[in-house]
N, C-alpha and C positions, 0 to 999 in steps of 0.2 A: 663354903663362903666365897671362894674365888670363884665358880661358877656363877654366882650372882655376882660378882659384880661385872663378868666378862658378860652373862646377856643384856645387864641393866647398861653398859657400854655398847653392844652391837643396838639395844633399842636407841640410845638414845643421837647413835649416830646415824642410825636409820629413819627417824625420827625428823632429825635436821637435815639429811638430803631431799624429804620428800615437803616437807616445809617451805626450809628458806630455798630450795631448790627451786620454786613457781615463783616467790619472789625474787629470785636473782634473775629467772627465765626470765621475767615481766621487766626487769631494768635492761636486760641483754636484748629487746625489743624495743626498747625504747630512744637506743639510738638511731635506728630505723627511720628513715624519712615520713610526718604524723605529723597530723593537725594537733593546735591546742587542746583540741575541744576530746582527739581521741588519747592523748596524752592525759590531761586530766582523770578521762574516765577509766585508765590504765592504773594510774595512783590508787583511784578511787578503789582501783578491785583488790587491794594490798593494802590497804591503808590501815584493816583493823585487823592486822594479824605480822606485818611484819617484823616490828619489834619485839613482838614476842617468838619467834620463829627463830631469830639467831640466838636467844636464849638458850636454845639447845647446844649451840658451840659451845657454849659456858659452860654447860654440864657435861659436853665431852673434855675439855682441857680437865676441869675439877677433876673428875673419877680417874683417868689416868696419873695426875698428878697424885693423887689419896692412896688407889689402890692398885695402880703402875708404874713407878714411880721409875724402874727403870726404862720402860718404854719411852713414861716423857723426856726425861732426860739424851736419852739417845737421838727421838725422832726430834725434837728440838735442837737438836747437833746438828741433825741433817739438815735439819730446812727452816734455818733461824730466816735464811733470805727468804721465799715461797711462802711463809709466816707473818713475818710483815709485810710484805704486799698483800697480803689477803687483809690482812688487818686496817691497813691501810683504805684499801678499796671500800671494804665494809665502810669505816669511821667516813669514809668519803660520800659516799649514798646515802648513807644518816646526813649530812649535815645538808647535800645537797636537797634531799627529799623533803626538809622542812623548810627550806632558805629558798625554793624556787616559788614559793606558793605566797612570800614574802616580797618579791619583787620584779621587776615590772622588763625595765632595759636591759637587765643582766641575765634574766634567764632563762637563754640559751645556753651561757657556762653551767648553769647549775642542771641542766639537761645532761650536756656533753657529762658533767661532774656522777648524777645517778645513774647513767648509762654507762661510763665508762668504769665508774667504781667497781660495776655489779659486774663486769665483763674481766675483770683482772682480779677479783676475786674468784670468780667462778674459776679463770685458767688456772690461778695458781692452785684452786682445791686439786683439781685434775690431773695438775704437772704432779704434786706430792703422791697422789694413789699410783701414776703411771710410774714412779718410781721407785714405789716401794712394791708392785707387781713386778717389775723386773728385777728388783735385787739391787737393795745398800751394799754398799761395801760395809762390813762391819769384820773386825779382829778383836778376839776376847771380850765380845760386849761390848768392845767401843765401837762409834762410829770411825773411818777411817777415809773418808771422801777426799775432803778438802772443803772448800767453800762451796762448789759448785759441782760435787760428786753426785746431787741426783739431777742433774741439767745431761737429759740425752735426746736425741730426736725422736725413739719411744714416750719420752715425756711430757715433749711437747704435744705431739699427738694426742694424748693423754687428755692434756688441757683444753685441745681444742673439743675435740671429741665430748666432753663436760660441759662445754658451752653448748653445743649442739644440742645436747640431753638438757639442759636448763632452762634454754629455749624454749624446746618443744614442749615441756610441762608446762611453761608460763603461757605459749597460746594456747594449752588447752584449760588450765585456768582461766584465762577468756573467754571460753567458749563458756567455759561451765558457768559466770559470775557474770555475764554480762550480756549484752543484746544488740542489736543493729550494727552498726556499721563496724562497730568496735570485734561485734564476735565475727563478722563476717571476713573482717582482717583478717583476726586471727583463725580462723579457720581455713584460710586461703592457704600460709605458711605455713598447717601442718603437714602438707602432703612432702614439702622442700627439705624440712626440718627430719623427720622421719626417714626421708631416703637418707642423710647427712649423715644421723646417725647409725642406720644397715648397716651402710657401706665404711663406716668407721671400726664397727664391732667386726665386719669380713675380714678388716685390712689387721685389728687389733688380734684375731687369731690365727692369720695366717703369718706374722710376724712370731707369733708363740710358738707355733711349727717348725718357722727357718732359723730360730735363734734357738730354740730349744730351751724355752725358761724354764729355771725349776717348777714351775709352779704347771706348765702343759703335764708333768708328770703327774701331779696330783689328779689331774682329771682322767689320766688313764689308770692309775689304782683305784682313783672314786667314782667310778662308770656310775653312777650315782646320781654324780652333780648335774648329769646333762638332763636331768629332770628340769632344773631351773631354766635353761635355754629354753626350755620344750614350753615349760609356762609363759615365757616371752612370747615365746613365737605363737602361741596361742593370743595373749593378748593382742598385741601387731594385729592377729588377722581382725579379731574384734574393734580395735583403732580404726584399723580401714574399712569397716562394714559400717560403723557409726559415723564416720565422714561420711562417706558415700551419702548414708540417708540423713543427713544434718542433724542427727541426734547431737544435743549439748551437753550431757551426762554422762557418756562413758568415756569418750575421751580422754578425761583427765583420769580417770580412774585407772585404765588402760595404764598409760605410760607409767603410772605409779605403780602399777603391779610388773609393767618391767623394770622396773627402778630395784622395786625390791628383787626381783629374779635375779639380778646382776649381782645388786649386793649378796645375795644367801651364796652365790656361785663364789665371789671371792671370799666370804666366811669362812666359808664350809671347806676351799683350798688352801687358806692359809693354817685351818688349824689343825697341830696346838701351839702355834707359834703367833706371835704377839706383831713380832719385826722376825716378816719372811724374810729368808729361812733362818734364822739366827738365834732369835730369843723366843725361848718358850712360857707358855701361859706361867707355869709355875714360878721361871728362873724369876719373872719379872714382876710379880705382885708380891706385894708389903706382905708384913708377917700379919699373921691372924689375927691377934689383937686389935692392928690396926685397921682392917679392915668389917672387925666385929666392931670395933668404938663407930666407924663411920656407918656400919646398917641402923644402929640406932636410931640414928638421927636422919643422916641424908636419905637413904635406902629405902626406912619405913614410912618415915612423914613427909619428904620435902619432894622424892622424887613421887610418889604415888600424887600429891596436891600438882604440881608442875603437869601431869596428864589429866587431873578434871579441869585444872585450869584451861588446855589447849579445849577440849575436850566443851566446854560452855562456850568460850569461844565461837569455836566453829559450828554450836547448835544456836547461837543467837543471832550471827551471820550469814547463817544457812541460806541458799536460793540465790537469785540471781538479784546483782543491783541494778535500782534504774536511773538515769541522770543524775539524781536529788538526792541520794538514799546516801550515799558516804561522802564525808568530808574530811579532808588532812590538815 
């Protein structure tokens, strides 16, 4: 039973980076110097999947809260600040993304508002991973920081490096979802974006080397992992062959299958610890009971409906929009 729910947790987080990731990318674009007209049609390519997209945040707090209950408790010690700014950011994009399409003189603030939201959301997801890849302080299961114990310049890095990655998904959801001038932007910025990131991941494992994280060890016991690198760099080459010949399809597929390569490389090193290095998958999930009452119900019906819902979605939105075709 813990096995499920620790993969129903790697899906669903995996889930929500590849998701609201093209729409955080597409807000973190959007403050970008852009006509109305390619701003609109930016909306336009998010419009019918956003809010359903950060729904998966919701199903990641839930299942840690349900069936980890010392994870959240802990990782919410850490990062009560990085939390609400994210939260913030989010509820800021929401309000901006409907209120700009509502008004005439002012919406330039609610521009700056969904572009800025998405961009301080996205840091702060980033500052939190880059922090908990270097190592919480943590003593006997507690967190032990202080307010500002995961603030390192590892972390910011981190954040930035996230916005780069959220980015380059959201132009290539451009490319994929839209046409003319709009894709041809965004296809301009992949080549920029993509180097951004390289040279982020160089600087992120060569900092693993000179600092010696715990966590470089795991890839030298799991000579393993660097399969997942290998399938990056596999896709990469495929990104840059599909620029090259202006293919509008794999591109976004591409970066999504480095998305996941990243992610299975941090899975697969942090486990079976929950909060590297500290807490282990066991120490940290509910008793069985509890976690048998919740597959009833969340497990069998709500999360299985939650993936045909995305799932109809994306087959009724499928293809590319034109001018006319979405409205917010």
């Amino acid at each position: 039973m813990v096995t499920f729910w620790v993969a129903l947790l790697a899906i669903s987080i995996l889930i929500y980076l590849l998701l609201d990731g093209f729409d955080l990318g597409v807000g973190i674009l959007f403050v970008l110097p852009n006509s109305e007209v390619r701003r609109q049609a930016m909306l336009g390519a998010i419009a019918p999947f956003w809010d359903g997209n950060e729904t998966w945040l919701v199903v990641t707090g839930v299942v840690l809260w349900g069936a980890f209950p010392v994870v959240y408790a802990t990782v919410l010690s850490a990062f009560y600040i990085p939390v609400i700014f994210m939260l913030l950011g989010l509820i800021l994009r929401g309000v901006a993304f409907e209120f700009r399409a509502k008004s005439q003189h002012s919406r330039w603030i609610w521009d700056l508002g969904f572009g800025g939201g998405s961009l301080v959301a996205t840091f702060m997801q980033g500052v939190m991973v880059g922090a908990l890849v270097q190592g919480l302080p943590i003593i006997d299961g507690q967190y032990a920081g202080g307010v500002f114990g995961w603030l390192s310049g590892f972390s910011i890095l981190c954040g930035v490096g996230l916005c780069l990655g959220y980015a380059l998904l959201g132009a290539c959801w451009l490319v994929r979802k839209r046409g003319g001038a709009v894709r041809d932007l965004a296809r301009s910025q992949i080549p920029v974006l993509a180097t951004g990131v390289l040279l982020f991941l160089i600087f992120v494992f060569s900092h693993a080397l000179l600092q010696h994280l715990p966590i470089l060890h795991r890839w030298i016991e799991r000579p393993y992992l660097f399969v997942f690198p290998a399938i990056g760099a596999g896709a990469a080459c495929v990104l840059a062959s599909s620029i090259l010949r202006h293919d509008d399809y794999w591109p976004f597929h591409m970066v999504s299958l480095i998305f996941i390569s990243a992610f299975g490389t941090l899975a697969l090193s942090f486990w079976p610890y929950m909060v590297p290095f500290a807490i282990t998958i066991d120490e940290a999930a509910a008793p069985h009971a509890s976690l048998a009452f919740m597959f009833w119900g969340a497990g069998l019906f709500i999360f299985p409906l939650m993936l045909l819902y995305v799932a109809i979605g994306f087959r009724v939105f499928r293809g590319k929009f034109d001018s006319e075709s979405v409205r917010y």
